[in-house]
N, C-alpha and C positions, 0 to 999 in steps of 0.2 A: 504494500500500500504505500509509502512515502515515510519521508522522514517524519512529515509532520503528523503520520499513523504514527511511527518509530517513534514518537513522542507523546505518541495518543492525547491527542486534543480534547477538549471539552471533559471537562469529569464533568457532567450537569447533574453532579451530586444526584441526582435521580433523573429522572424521565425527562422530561422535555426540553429539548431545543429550545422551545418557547413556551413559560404557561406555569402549571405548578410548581412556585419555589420559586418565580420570576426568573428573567432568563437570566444566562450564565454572565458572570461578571466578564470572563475570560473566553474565546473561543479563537479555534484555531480553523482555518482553511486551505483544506489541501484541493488544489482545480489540477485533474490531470487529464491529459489531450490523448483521448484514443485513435490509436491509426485506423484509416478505414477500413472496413468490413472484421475489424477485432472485436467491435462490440460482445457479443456473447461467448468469448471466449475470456473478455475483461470482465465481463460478471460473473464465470464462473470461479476465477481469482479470487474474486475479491469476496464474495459467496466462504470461497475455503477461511480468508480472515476471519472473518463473521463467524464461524464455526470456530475458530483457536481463540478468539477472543470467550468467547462461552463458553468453553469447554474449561480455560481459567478462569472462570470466572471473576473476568478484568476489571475491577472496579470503577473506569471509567469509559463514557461511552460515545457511540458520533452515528451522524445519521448520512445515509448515502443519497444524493439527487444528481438526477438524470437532465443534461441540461434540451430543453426544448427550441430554444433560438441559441443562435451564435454558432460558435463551433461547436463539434462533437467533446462535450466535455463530461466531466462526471465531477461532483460537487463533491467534497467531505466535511463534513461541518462537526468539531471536535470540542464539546464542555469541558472549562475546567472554572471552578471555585477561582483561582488566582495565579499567578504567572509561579508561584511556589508549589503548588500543585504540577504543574508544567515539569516542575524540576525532579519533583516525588515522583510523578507515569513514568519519565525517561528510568529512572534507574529501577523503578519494578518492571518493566519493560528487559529491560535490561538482562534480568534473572531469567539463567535455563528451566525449563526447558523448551521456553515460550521465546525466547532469542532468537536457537536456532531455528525452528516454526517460521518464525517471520521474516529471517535471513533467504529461506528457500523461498517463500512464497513472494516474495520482494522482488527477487529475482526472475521469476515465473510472471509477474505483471510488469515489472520492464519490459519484457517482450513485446509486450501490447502497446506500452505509451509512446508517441509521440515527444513529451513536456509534459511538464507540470510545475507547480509554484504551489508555495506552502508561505502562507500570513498568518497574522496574529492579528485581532480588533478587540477593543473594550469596550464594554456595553454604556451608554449615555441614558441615563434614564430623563435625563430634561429634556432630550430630544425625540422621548418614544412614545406613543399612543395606545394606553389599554391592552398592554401586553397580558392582564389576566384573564382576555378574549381567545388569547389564541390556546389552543391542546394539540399535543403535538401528535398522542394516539389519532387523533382526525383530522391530521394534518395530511393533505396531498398533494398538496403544490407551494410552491413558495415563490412571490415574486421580489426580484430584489434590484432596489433602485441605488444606482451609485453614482455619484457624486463628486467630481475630483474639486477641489477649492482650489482659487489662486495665493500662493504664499502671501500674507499678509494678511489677508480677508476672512481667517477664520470667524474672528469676532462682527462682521458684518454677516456670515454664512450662520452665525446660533443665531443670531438676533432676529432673521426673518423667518429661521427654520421655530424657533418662540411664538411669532406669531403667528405661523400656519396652525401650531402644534393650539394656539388658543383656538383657532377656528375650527379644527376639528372637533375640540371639546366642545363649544358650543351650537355647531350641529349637530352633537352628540352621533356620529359616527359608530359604526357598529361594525368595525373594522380594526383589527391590532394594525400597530406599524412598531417594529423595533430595531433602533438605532446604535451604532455600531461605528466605531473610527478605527482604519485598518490606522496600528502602527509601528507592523515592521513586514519587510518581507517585498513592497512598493512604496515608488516614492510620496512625499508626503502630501497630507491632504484628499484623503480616501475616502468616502465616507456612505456606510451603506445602510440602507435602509430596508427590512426584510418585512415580508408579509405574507406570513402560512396560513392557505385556504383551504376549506374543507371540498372546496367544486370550484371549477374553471367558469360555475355560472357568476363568482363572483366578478369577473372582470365586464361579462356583460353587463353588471349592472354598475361600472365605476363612471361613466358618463353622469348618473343621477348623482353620485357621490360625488362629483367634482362641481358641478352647478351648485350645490347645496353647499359647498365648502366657500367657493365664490361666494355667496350672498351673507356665509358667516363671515368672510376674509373681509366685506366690504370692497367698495369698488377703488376708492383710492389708496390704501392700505395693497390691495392685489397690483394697480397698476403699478407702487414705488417699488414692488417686489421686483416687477418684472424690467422695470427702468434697470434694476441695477444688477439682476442675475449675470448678463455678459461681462459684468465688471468683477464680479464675486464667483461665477463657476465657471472651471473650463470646458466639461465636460461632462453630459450627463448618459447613462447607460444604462438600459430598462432589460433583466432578464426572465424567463418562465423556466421554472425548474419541477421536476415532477419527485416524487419518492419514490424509491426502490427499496422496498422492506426486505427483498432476498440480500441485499449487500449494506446494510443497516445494522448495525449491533447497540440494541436499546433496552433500556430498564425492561424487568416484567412490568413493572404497573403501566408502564408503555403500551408494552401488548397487550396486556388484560382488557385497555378501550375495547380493542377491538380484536381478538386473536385470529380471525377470520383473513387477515391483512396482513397480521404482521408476522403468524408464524403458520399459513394453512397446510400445510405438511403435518403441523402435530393437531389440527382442528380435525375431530372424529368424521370420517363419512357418515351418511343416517342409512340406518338400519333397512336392508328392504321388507317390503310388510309383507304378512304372514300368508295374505291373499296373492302376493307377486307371482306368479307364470314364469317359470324357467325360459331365457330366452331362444326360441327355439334357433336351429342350422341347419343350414342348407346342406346338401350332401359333398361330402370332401371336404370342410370345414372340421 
């Protein structure tokens, strides 16, 4: 999986990415570039991690997304409590017989990558929206909006991301958003913005959500925004990412939302009933 696996990201002390326990102070992101037509050959890799992380039972955990736009990427998004936790996963990480485990299998998904880059972001809670909206058991998509800032203009970039962050509250939005400043891994001024949906019907309805945000934003408050965005962002970057529970390694109480999702291999089949007809066959079958 990456170094930044080899360092297993994110403890989120429990379950969620996003949600119970609020999100993680600390998380880590590993984005690696699968060569074409590797795809299920890289999810069977990373499937065998997922299995050697539970079989240790690792005490911390990361959730895998599949990316939908941009390049062929695969997301790893890693909890950890604080960048000292960071330094605890590496050396339990560290200990046989779970080393060499990951040494082979590391080498086994090299094959597959392209690239890949491995960051570190801190979670800003003045910049985030109703993060105990989002549950990460019913989480299946995540969009995530980033943000480069021009050096200097951080303090102009909190101050209108303040008062977008009022205007949602007072549309009272029914939508998490959770804020994130990557800072290390790229250059400075990163800044993302994550949103775990339960259905892709959410984006159909972000049109009504953006009117309603406008008319809480006010009209002259939205124009000074906009006056001075060119001046304050260099860049902005909108992606759709989906989840992949086979290559995901997450709390039980994670699975327990939903185990139909997250672990359907161990979800019993049902019983056929007592009335069921053997199915018949045709001859030579």
């Amino acid at each position: 999986m990456k170094n930044a696996l080899l360092s297993v990201i994110v403890a989120m002390c429990c379950a969620p990415v996003f949600g119970q326990g609020g999100p993680p102070p600390v998380i880590g992101i590993s984005r690696e570039s699968i060569k074409e037509g590797r795809g299920a050959a890289h999810e069977k890799v990373e499937m065998d991690f997922a299995r050697a992380f539970r079989k240790a039972n690792f005490p911390y955990h990361y959730l895998a997304l599949n990316a939908m736009t941009g390049t062929t990427e695969v997301w790893f998004l890693e909890e950890y409590p604080s960048f000292e936790a960071v330094e605890k996963a590496d050396k339990e990480f560290a200990k046989p017989p779970m080393k060499n485990d990951m040494e082979m299998l590391d080498a086994r998904d090299g094959e597959l990558r392209s690239g890949m880059r491995n960051t570190y972001a801190v979670y800003h809670p003045e910049l985030s929206y109703r993060p105990d909206l989002a549950n990460l058991g019913k989480t299946r998509y995540v969009r995530v909006n980033s943000y480069r800032v021009r050096l200097g203009q951080v303090e102009s970039f909190m101050e209108s991301g303040k008062k977008i962050l009022a205007a949602y509250q007072k549309a009272n939005l029914d939508i998490p958003v959770i804020a994130y400043e990557v800072v290390a891994g790229v250059p400075e001024g990163l800044y993302l913005f994550l949103t775990p949906m339960e259905s892709l019907k959410t984006m159909d309805e972000r049109p009504a959500r953006e009117k309603a945000l406008m008319e809480a934003l006010g009209a002259e408050n939205f124009s000074n925004i906009m006056k001075g965005t060119g001046q304050v962002i260099v860049s902005i970057e909108t992606n759709l990412l989906s989840v992949n529970p086979r290559m995901s390694y997450v709390s039980k109480e994670t699975e327990d939302v939903d185990p139909a999702f997250w672990r359907p291999k161990m979800t019993a089949a049902p019983k056929p009933s007592a009335d069921a007809k053997p199915k018949e066959t045709k001859p030579g079958q």
